[in-house]
C-alpha positions as CSV (number, residue, x, y, z in Angstrom):
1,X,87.6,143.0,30.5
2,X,88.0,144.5,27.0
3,X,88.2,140.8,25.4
4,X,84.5,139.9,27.2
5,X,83.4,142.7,25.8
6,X,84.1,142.2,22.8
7,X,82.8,138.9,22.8
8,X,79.6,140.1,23.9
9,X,79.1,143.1,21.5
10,X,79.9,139.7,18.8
11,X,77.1,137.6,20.3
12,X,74.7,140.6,20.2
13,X,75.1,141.9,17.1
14,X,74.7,137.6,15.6
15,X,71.3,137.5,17.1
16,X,70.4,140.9,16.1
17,X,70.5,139.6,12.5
18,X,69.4,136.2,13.0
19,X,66.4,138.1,14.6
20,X,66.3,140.4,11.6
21,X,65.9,143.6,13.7
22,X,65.1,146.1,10.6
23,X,64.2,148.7,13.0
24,X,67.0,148.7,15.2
25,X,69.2,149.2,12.4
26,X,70.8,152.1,13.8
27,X,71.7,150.5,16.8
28,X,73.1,147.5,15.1
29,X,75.1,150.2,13.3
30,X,76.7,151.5,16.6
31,X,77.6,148.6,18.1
32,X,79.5,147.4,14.9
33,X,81.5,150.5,15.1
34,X,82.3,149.7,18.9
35,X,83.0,146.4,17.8
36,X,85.3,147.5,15.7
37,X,87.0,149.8,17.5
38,X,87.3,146.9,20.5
39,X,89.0,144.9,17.9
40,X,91.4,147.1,16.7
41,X,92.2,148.4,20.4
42,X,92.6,144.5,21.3
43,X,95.1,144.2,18.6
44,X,96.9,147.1,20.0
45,X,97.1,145.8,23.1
46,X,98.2,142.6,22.4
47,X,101.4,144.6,20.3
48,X,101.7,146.3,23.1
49,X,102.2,143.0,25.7
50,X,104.5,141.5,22.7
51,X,106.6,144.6,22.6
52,X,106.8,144.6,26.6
53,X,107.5,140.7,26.7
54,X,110.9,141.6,24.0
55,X,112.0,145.2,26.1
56,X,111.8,142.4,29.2
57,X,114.0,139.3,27.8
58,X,116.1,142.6,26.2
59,X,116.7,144.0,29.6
60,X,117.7,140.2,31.2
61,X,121.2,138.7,30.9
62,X,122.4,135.1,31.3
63,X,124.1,134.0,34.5
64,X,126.0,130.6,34.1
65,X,127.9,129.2,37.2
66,X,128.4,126.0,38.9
67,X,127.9,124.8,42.3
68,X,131.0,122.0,44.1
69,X,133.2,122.0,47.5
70,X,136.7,121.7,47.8
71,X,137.4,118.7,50.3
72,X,140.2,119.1,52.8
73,X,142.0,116.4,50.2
74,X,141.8,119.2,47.4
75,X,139.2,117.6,45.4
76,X,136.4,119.1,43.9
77,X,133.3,117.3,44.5
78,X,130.6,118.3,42.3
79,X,127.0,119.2,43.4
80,X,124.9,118.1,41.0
81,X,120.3,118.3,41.9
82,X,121.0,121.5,43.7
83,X,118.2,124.5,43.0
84,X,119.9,127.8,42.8
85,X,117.1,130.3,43.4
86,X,116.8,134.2,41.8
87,X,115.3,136.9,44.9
88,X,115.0,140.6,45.0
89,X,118.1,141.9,47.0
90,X,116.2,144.1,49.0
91,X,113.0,141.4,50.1
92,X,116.5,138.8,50.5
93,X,117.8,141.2,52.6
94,X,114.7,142.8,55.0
95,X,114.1,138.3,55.6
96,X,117.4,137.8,56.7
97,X,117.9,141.0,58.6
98,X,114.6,140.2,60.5
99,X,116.1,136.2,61.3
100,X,119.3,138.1,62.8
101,X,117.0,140.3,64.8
102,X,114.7,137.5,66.5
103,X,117.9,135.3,67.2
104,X,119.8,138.0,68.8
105,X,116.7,138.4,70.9
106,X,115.8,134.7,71.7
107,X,119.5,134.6,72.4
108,X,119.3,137.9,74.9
109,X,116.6,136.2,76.5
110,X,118.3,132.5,77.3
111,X,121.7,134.6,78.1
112,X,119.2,136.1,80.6
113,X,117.7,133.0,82.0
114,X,121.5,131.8,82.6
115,X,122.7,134.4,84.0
116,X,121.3,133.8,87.6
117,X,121.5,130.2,87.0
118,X,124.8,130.0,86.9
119,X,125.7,131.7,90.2
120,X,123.8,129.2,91.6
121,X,125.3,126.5,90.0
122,X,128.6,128.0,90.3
123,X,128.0,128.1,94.8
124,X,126.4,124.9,94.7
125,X,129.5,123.7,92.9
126,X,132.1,125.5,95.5
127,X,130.6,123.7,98.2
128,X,130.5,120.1,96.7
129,X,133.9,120.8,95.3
130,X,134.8,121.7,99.2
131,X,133.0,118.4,100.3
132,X,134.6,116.3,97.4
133,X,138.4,117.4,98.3
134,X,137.4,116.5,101.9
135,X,136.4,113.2,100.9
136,X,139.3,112.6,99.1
137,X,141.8,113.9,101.8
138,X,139.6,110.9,104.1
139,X,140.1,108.5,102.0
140,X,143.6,108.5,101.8
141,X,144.0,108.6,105.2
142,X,141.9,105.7,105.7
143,X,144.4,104.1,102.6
144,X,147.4,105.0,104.9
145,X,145.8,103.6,108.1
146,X,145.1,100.4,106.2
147,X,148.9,100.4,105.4
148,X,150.8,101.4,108.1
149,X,148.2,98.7,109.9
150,X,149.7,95.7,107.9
151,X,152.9,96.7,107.8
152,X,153.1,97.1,111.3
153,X,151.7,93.6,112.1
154,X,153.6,92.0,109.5
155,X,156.6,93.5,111.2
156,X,157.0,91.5,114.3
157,X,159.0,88.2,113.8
158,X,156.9,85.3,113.2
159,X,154.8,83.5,110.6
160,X,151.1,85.3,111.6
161,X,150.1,87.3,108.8
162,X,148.0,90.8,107.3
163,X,147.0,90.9,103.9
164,X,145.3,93.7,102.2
165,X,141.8,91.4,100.8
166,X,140.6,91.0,104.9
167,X,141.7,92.8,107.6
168,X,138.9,91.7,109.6
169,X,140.7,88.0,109.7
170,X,144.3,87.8,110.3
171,X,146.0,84.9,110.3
172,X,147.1,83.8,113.4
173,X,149.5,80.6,112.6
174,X,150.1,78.1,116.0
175,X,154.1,77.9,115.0
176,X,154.4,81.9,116.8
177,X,154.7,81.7,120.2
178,X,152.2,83.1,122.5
179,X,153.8,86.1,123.2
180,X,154.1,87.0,119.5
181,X,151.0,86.4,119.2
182,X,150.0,88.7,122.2
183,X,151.9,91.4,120.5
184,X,150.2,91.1,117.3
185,X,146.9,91.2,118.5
186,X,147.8,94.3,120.5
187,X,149.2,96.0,117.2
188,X,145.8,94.9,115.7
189,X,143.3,96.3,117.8
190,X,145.3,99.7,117.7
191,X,145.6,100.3,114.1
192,X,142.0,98.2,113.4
193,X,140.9,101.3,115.6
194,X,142.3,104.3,113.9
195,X,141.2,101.7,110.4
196,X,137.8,102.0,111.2
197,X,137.8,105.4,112.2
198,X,139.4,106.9,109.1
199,X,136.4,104.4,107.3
200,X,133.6,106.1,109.4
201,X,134.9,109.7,108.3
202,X,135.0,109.1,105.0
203,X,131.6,107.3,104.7
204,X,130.5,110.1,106.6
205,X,131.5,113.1,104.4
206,X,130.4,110.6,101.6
207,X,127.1,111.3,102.6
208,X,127.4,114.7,102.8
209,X,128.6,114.9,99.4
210,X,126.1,113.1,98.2
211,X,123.5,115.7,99.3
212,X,125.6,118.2,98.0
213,X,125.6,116.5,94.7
214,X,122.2,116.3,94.9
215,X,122.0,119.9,95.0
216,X,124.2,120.6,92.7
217,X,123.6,117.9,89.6
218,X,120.2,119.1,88.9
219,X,121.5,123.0,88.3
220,X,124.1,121.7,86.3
221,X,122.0,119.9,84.1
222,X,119.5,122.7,84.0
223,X,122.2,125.3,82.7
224,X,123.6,122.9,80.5
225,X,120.4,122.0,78.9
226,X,119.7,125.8,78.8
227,X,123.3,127.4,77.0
228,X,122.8,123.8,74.7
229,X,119.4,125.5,73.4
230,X,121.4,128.7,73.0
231,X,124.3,126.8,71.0
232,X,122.0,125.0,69.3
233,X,119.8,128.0,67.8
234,X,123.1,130.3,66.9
235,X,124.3,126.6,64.8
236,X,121.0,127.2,63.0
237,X,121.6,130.5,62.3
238,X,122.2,130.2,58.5
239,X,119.5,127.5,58.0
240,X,117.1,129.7,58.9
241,X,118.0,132.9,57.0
242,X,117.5,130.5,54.6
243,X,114.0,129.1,54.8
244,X,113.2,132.9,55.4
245,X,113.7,133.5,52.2
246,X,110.6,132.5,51.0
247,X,109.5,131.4,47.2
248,X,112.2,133.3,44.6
249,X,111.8,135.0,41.4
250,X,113.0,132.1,39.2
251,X,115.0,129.1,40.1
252,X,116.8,126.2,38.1
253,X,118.5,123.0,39.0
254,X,122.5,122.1,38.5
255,X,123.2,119.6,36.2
256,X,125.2,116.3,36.7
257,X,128.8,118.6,36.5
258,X,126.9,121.1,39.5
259,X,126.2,123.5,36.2
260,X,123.4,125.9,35.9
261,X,122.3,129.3,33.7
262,X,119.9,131.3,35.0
263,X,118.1,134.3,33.5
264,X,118.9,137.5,35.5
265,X,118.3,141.3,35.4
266,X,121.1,143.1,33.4
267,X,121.1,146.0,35.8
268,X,120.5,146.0,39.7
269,X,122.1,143.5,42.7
270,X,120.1,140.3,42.9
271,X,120.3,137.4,45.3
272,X,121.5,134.3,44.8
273,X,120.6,131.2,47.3
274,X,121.3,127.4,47.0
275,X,121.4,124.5,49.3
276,X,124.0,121.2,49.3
277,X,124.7,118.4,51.2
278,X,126.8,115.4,51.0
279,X,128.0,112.4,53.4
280,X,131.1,112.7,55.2
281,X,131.9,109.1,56.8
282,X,129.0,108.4,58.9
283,X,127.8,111.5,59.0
284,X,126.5,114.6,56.2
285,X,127.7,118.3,56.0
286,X,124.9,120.9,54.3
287,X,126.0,123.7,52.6
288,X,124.0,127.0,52.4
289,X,125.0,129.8,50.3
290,X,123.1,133.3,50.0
291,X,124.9,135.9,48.3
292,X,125.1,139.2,45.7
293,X,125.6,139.2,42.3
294,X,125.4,141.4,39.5
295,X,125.8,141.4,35.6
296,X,126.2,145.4,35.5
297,X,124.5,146.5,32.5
298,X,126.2,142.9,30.4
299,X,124.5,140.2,29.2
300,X,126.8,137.7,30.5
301,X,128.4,136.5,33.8
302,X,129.2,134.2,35.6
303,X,129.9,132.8,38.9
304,X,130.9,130.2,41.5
305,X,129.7,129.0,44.3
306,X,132.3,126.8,46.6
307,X,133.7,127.2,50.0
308,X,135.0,130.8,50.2
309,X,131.0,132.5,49.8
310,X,129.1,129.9,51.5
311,X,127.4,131.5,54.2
312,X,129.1,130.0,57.3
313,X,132.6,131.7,55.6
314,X,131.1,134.9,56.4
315,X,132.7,136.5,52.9
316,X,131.9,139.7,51.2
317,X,129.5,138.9,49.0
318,X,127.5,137.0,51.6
319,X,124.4,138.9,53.1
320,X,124.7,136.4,56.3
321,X,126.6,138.3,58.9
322,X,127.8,136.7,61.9
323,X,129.1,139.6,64.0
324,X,126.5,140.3,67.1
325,X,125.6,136.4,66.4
326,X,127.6,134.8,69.3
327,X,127.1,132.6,72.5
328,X,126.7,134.6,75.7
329,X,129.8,134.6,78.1
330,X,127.6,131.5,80.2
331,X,128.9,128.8,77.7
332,X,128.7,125.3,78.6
333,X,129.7,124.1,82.4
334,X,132.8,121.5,82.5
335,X,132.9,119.5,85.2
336,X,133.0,116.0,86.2
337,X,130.0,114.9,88.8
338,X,129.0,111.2,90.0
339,X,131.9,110.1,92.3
340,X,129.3,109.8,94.8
């Protein structure tokens, strides 16, 4: 505002003399005094922003760290491209305070959803686990009917024979006299009987399991797919602490050896966030690390940022707490469904 001024009171007072205002001498008099005056309070000023600029870079300190991961083989793998970013501890703070909050309520609110869901799957499950071991119990018997069957055909002297591929054809061979044959025939059509019977049982609660199945599959899937939504927002936990952050003070990038200096406050705690990933066989791990530092009152510090502060170790200098960040007691339902 002062500088436009000034620049105006210039053009002025150049066309005032082009103009060659005799009689406004007086006023051409005044507003070289102002424009003096503007100049010499512009130069002040700009003494002023010179002097603040210095009492700033006076009051920062340097912060020099580097940025790798300790593999479970003991080497140091150095994380080079990664921006480590400066905030204001307390705006760091209030954002990731405010993620904990909305995830602790999200979570409430699927913990909710699943808690009535899972009594129902949890009856619906009783009852098809009553129907399965039913099933099973009839299927057996029919196994042991089958057996006893051929064994007690293939029992009685003579060359006719059971085997186990078709019962529904034995082999009646024209050596065995007709008697034999009589008698296997007889021991046939008895345990052919209680065969088919034990058959019709178990096709029968086979049917009913299905339809208890049918009940029961699509609650399981439905609370499964419900504590997996749960799982999978608590896994994101420190992700989005992270993008809550917002745009920091000052940033830089690590060099090839995961190096970096960074210009910090002398006095005060700052915040401190960086990103990493690397592959891991076929797949990648990401790193996130959000944590406190200070130079206290020193011009020089420095720091390191490796396994034991990322955020997901949950360390001391980490403002990512995971206590009050856990599944609810309705974790994912085990059991194994489709025999029917």
């Amino acid at each position: 505002m002062k500088m436009s001024r000034l620049l105006l009171l210039s053009s002025f007072m150049c066309a005032a003399l082009i103009v060659g205002c005799k009689e406004n001498s007086k006023e051409i008099e005044a507003l070289r005094k102002e424009l003096g005056e503007l100049k010499v309070k512009a130069n002040q000023d700009q003494q002023s922003q010179k002097l603040q600029s210095e009492i700033s870079r006076m009051r920062e300190g340097v912060l020099e760290g580097s940025v790798f991961i300790v593999t479970k083989a003991r080497e140091n793998v150095k994380m080079g491209l990664v921006t480590v970013s400066l905030f204001d501890s307390t705006h760091a703070r209030m954002a990731v305070q405010k993620v904990r909050t909305d995830l602790r309520r999200r979570s409430d609110e699927i913990a909710a959803q699943a808690k009535p869901l899972f009594a129902d799957v949890e009856t619906a499950r009783e009852k098809y686990k009553a129907v399965e071991l039913e099933y099973k119990a009839a299927r057996e018997a029919a196994a042991v009917a089958k057996e006893n069957l051929i064994k007690q055909f293939n029992a009685i002297p003579g060359r006719s024979r059971l085997n186990h591929f078709d019962l529904s054809n034995p082999e009646y061979r024209e050596s065995d006299d007709a008697q034999t044959i009589e008698r296997k025939k007889a021991v046939y059509a008895e345990y052919r009987s209680k065969v088919d019977s034990a058959e019709d049982t178990r096709k029968g609660i086979a049917l009913k399991g299905r339809a208890e199945y049918d009940k029961f599959h699509p609650l399981y899937l439905a609370y499964n797919s419900l504590t997996k939504s749960q799982r999978d927002l608590i896994k994101s936990y420190e992700q989005l602490c992270f993008a809550a952050l917002g745009s920091p003070v000052s940033a830089v990038q690590t060099d090839a050896d995961g190096k970096f200096k960074l210009m910090t406050p002398r006095s005060g705690e700052f915040v401190l966030s960086a990103s990493a990933s690397r592959d891991v066989g076929s797949s990648s791990e990401t790193y996130f690390w959000i944590i406190t530092h200070s130079l206290d009152g020193k011009d020089h510090s420095q720091i390191l940022l490796s396994n034991d502060n990322k955020t997901d170790a949950y360390g001391a200098t980490s403002i990512v707490e995971r206590s009050g960040i856990e599944e609810s007691p309705y974790a994912k339902y085990e059991y194994e469904v489709g025999m029917w």
